[in-house]
C-alpha positions in Angstrom: 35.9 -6.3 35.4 38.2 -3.5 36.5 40.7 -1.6 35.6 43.3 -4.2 36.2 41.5 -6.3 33.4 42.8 -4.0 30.5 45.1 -5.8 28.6 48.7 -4.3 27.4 47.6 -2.8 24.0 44.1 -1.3 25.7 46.4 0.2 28.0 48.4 1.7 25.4 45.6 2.4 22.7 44.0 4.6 25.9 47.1 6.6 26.3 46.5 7.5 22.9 42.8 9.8 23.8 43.1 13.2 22.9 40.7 15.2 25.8 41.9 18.5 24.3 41.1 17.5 20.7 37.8 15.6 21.9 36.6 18.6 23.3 38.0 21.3 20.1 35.8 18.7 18.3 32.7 18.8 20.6 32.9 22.9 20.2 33.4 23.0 16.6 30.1 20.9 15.9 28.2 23.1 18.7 29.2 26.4 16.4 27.1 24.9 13.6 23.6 25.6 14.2 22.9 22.6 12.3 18.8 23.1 13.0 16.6 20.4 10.9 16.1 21.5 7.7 18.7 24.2 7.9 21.2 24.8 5.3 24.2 24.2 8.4 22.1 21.1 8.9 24.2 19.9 5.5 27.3 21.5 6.6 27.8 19.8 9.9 27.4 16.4 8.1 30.2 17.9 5.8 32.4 19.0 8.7 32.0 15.5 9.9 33.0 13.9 7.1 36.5 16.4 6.3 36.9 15.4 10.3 36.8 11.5 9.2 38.6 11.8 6.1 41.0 13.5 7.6 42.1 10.5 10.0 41.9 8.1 7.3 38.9 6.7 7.2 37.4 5.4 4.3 34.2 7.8 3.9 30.9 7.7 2.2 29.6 10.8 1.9 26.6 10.7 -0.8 23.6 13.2 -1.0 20.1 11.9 0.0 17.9 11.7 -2.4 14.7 12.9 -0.3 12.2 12.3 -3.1 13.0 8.7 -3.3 13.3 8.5 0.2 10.1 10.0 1.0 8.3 7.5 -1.6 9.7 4.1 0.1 6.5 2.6 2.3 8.4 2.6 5.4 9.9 6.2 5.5 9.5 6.9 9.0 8.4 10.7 8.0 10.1 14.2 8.4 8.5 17.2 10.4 10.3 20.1 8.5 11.0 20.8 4.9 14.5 20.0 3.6 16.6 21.2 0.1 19.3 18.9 0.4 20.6 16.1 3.1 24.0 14.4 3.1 24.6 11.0 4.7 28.0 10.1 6.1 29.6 6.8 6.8 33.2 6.3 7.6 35.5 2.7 8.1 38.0 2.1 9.6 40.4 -1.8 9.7 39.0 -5.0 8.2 38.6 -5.1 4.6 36.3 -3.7 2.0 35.4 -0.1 1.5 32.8 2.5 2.7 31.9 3.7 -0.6 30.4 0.4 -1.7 28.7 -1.2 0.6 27.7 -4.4 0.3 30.4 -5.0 -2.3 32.5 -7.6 -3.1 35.1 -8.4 -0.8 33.5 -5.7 1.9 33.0 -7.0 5.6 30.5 -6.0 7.7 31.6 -3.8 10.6 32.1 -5.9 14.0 30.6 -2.4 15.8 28.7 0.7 14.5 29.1 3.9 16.4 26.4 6.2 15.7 24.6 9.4 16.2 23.1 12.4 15.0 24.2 16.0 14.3 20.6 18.1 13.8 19.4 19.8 16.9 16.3 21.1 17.7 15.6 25.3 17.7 17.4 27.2 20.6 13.4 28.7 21.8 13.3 32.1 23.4 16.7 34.0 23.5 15.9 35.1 26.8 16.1 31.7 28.0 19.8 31.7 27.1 20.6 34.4 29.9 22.1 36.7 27.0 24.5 33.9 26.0 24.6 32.6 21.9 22.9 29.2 22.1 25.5 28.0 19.3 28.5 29.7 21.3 29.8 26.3 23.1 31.5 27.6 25.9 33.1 25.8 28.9 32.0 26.8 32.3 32.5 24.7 35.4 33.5 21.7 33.8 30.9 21.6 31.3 29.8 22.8 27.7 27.0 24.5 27.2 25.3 25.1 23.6 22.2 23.9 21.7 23.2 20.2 20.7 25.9 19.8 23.5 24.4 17.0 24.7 22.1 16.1 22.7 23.6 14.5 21.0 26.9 16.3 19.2 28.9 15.4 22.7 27.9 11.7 21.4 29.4 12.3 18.0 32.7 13.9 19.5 33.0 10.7 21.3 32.4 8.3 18.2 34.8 10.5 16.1 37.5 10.2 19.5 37.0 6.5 18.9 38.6 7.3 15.2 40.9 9.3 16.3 42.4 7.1 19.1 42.9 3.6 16.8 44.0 5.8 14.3 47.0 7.6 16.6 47.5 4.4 17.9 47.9 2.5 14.8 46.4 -0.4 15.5 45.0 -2.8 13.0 41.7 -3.6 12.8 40.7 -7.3 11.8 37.1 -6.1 11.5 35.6 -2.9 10.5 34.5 0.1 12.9 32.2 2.0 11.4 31.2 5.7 12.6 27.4 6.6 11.0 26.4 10.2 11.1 23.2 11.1 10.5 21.1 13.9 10.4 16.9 14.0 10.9 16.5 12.2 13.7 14.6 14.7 15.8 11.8 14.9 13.5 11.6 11.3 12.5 14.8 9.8 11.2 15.3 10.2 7.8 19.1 10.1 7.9 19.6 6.7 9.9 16.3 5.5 7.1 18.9 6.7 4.2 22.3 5.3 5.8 20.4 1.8 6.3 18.7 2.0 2.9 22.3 2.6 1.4 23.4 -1.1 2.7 25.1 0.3 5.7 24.8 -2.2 8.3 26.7 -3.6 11.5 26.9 -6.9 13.7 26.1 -4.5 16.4 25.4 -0.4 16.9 25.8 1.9 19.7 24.0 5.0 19.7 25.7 7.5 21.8 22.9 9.2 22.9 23.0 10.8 26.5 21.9 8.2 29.4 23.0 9.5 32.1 25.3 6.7 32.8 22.9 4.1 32.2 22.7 1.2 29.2 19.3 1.8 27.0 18.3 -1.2 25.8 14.7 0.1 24.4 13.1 3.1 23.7 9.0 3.7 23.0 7.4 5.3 20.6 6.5 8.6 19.3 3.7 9.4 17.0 3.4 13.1 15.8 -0.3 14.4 15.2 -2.4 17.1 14.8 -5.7 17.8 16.1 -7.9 20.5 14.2 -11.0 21.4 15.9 -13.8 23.9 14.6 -15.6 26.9 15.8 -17.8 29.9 14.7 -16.7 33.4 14.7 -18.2 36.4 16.2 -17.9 39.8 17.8 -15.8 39.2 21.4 -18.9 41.3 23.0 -21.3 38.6 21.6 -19.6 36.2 22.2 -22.7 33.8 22.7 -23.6 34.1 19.1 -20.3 32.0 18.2 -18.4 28.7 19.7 -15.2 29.0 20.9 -12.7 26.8 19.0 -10.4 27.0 21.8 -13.3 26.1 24.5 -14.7 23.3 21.9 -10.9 21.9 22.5 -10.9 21.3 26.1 -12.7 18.5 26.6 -10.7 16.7 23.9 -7.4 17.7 25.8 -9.0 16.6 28.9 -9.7 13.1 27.7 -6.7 12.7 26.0 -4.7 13.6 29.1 -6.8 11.0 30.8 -6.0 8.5 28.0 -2.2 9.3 29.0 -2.7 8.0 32.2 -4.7 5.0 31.7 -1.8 4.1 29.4 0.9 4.7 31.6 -1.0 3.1 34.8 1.5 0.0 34.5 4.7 0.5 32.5 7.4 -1.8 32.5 10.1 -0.7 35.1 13.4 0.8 34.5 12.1 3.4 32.7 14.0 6.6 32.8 11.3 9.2 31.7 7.8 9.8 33.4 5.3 8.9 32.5 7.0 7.2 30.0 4.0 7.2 27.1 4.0 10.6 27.1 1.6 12.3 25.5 2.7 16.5 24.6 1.1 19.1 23.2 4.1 21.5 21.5 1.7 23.6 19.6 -1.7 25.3 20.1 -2.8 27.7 18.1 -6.5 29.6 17.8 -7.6 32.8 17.0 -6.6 35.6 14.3 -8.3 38.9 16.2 -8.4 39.8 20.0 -12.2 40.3 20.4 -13.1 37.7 17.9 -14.2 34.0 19.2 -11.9 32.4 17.3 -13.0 29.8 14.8 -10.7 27.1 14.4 -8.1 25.5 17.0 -4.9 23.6 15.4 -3.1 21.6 17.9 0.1 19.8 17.2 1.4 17.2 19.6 3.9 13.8 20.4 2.1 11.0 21.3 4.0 8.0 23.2 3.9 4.3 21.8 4.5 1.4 24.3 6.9 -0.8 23.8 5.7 -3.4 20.9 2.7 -1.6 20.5 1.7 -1.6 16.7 1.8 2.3 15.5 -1.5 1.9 13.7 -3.3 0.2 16.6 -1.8 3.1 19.4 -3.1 6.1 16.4 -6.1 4.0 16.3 -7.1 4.3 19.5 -5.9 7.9 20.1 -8.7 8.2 17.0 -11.1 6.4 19.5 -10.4 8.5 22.3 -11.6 11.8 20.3 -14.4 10.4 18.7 -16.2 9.7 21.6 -15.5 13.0 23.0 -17.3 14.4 19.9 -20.3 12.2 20.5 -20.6 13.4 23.6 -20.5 16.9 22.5 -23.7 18.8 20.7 -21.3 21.3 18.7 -18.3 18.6 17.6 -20.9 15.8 17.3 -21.9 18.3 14.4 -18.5 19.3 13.4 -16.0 16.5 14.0 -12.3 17.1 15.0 -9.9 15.8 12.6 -7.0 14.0 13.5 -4.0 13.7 11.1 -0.5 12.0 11.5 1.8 14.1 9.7 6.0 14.5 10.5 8.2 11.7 12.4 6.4 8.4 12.8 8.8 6.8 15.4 8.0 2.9 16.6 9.3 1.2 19.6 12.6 -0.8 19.5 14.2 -3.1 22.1 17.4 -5.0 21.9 17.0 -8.6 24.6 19.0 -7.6 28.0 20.8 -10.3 27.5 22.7 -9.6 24.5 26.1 -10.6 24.2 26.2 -6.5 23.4 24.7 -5.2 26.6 27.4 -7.4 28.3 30.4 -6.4 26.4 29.3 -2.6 26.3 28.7 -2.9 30.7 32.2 -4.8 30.9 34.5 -1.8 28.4 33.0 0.7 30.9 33.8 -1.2 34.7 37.1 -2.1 32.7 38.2 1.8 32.0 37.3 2.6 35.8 33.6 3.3 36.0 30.7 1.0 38.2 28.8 -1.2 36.1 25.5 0.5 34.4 22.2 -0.4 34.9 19.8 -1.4 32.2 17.0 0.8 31.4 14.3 1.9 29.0 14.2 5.2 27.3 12.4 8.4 26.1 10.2 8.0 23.1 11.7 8.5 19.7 15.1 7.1 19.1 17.3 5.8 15.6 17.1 2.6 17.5 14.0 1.0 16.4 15.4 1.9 12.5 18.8 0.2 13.5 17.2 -3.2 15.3 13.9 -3.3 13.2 14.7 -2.6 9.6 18.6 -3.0 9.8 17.8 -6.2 11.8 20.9 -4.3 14.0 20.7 -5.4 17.7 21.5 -1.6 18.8 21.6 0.1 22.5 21.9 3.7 23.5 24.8 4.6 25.9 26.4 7.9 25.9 27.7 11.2 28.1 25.1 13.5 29.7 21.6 13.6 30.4 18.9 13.2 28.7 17.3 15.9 31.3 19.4 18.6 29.5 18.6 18.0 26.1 16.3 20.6 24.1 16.2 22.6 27.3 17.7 26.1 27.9 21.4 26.2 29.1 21.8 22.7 27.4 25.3 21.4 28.5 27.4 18.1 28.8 29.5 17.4 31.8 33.2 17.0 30.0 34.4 14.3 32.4 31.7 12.0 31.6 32.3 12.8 28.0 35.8 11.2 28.4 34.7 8.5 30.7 32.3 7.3 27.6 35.1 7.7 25.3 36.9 5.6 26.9 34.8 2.8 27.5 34.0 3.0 23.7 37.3 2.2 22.2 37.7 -0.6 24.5 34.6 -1.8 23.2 35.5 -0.9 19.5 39.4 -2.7 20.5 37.3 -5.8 21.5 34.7 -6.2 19.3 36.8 -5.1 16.3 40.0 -7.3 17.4 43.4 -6.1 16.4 44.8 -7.5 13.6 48.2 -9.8 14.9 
């Protein structure tokens, strides 16, 4: 499709996208450092909501209870501690409310826009060249700020998508419904609640950044941690003690090796490599500078292929550790242990040829842009929640790149922020269908 393709009303729906207020909303989400399991963590999920409410949509806004959450055998697991969540839903067209879903008389939304509002910590200020990660300032056609592209740019598109039926006035025959969630960057508690809470969808599109591409699956991610023993002594005998920190080597050697036997034949189109990565984020030893230090804690993400079982891929990470310690005369005696606490994050996939992938490919060649290709993403995504337990057939396409997300300078190119708008509520005109 092209351009030409846009019927009359898409054409006149379009001229109703607001880039200045698109962008206002992009930097007022930004200026919340809404870290996980920060206090602003709640208020950008209440920003959201006033933003919703206030183009009148029907909004659920409920607080998560986390202790019942956290007791339901498939929460997918949390890596910081939290006082209070909020979950946010809004509807717009079609009938039935967002406040009961599931109801009587309530229709399930044709399309599900969602994404996430936590971000991950700004790291060292230097990084930032002197400038306040949560600033969001515009330089060069972009906007730089912790979460600009990952993935509040995603959410400013989703709540454009509002905005733009809304001005226009169209009516919906079937739901739209805009999910914001929070918790997805350390295992996906929000999407777990939203879902839980009867929220569902014919179809969902994730806006994360994909650099112009169509996600239609994403790995795994399994975090663990990895404590390894040693024996204390003086730093000037250090013979008379074992090095926790050299006792780890070996284990990160063969676990680096296990990374690349698992990663010797992906499946193409992967946009991450390898793409079973397996990170080390934290390494800690030692308490004293001329001690040997006596214990090592090491805190990784470990990558899960696509339709690999979670308990089979810690399993064999397990494997891979224990034979190290065999091997060894000091952890033979005094055995690493492994433990898989935080975000627990499986596979998910959605078939290439779903009448989605189609429909989501034709809204962007029809608003201008060239056809994306299909690919597979990073590990650690809201997808596998939306396509395995909401039974949700759920792809990820949205402005930026994932290269810039939880890296220093974090930006979003603005023109690709409108482009995806765009193609979204031809998609969400389409899907949805306007009411005669």
């Amino acid at each position: 499709m092209t351009p030409e393709d846009l019927t009359e009303l898409e054409r006149r729906v379009l001229d109703h996208v607001d880039e200045q207020a698109l962008v206002e909303s992009l930097v007022e989400l930004v200026r919340i450092p809404s870290i996980g399991g920060s206090d602003a963590e709640a208020e950008v999920q209440e920003t959201a909501a006033g933003v919703l409410g206030g183009l009148g949509l029907d909004v659920d806004r409920w607080d998560i209870d986390l202790d019942e959450l956290a007791a339901d055998p498939w929460f997918p697991g949390a890596e910081v501690v939290r006082s209070r969540a909020v979950g946010v839903v809004a509807t717009l067209g079609g009938t039935g409310s967002a406040t009961g879903p599931g109801g009587a008389g309530a229709q399930m939304p044709a399309l599900v826009l969602q994404g996430h509002l936590d971000v991950v910590p700004p790291g060292d200020p230097e990084s930032w060249l002197g400038v306040d990660p949560f600033f969001a300032e515009v330089r060069g056609g972009a906007l730089y700020g912790r979460g600009a592209v990952d993935m509040k740019a995603g959410v400013a598109a989703n709540i454009a998508v509002a905005r733009t039926l809304a001005g226009a006035g169209v009516a919906l025959e079937r739901p739209l419904a805009v999910h914001c969630v929070v918790g997805e960057e350390d295992g996906g508690l929000g999407a777990f609640a939203t879902l839980r809470r009867g929220h569902l969808g014919e179809a969902a599109v994730i806006t994360e950044p994909t650099s112009a591409r169509i996600i239609t699956a994403t790995a795994g991610a399994l975090t663990f941690r990895i404590e390894v023993a040693g024996r204390s002594a003086h730093g000037s005998m250090r013979r008379r003690g074992v090095s926790a920190f050299e006792a780890f080597l070996p284990v990160h050697a063969a676990l680096l090796a296990f990374e690349a036997e698992r990663n010797r034949d992906p499946e193409p189109g992967f946009v991450a490599d390898p793409p079973y990565a397996l990170s080390f984020g934290v390494v800690r030893s030692g308490e004293w500078s001329s001690n040997v230090p006596d214990r090592l804690l090491a805190e990784g993400r470990f990558g899960v292929q696509l339709g690999e079982d979670p308990r089979l891929a810690r399993a064999r990470f397990e494997d891979v550790v224990t034979d190290v310690a065999l091997r060894d005369p000091w952890l033979r005696e005094n055995r690493p242990v492994v433990t898989w606490p935080g975000g627990q994050f499986a596979s998910g996939s959605t078939d290439d040829d779903h009448l989605l992938v189609s429909e989501m490919s034709a809204a962007v060649a029809a608003t201008g842009g060239a056809r994306p290709p299909l690919a597979r993403g990073v590990y650690g995504s809201d997808l596998r929640l939306y396509t395995g337990i909401g039974g949700i057939p759920t792809l990820h396409y949205g402005p930026g790149d994932m290269e810039d997300a939880h890296s220093p300078l974090e930006k979003v190119d603005l023109d690709q922020l409108v482009e995806v708008t765009r193609a979204l509520v031809v998609l969400a005109l389409r899907r949805c269908a306007v009411a005669s």
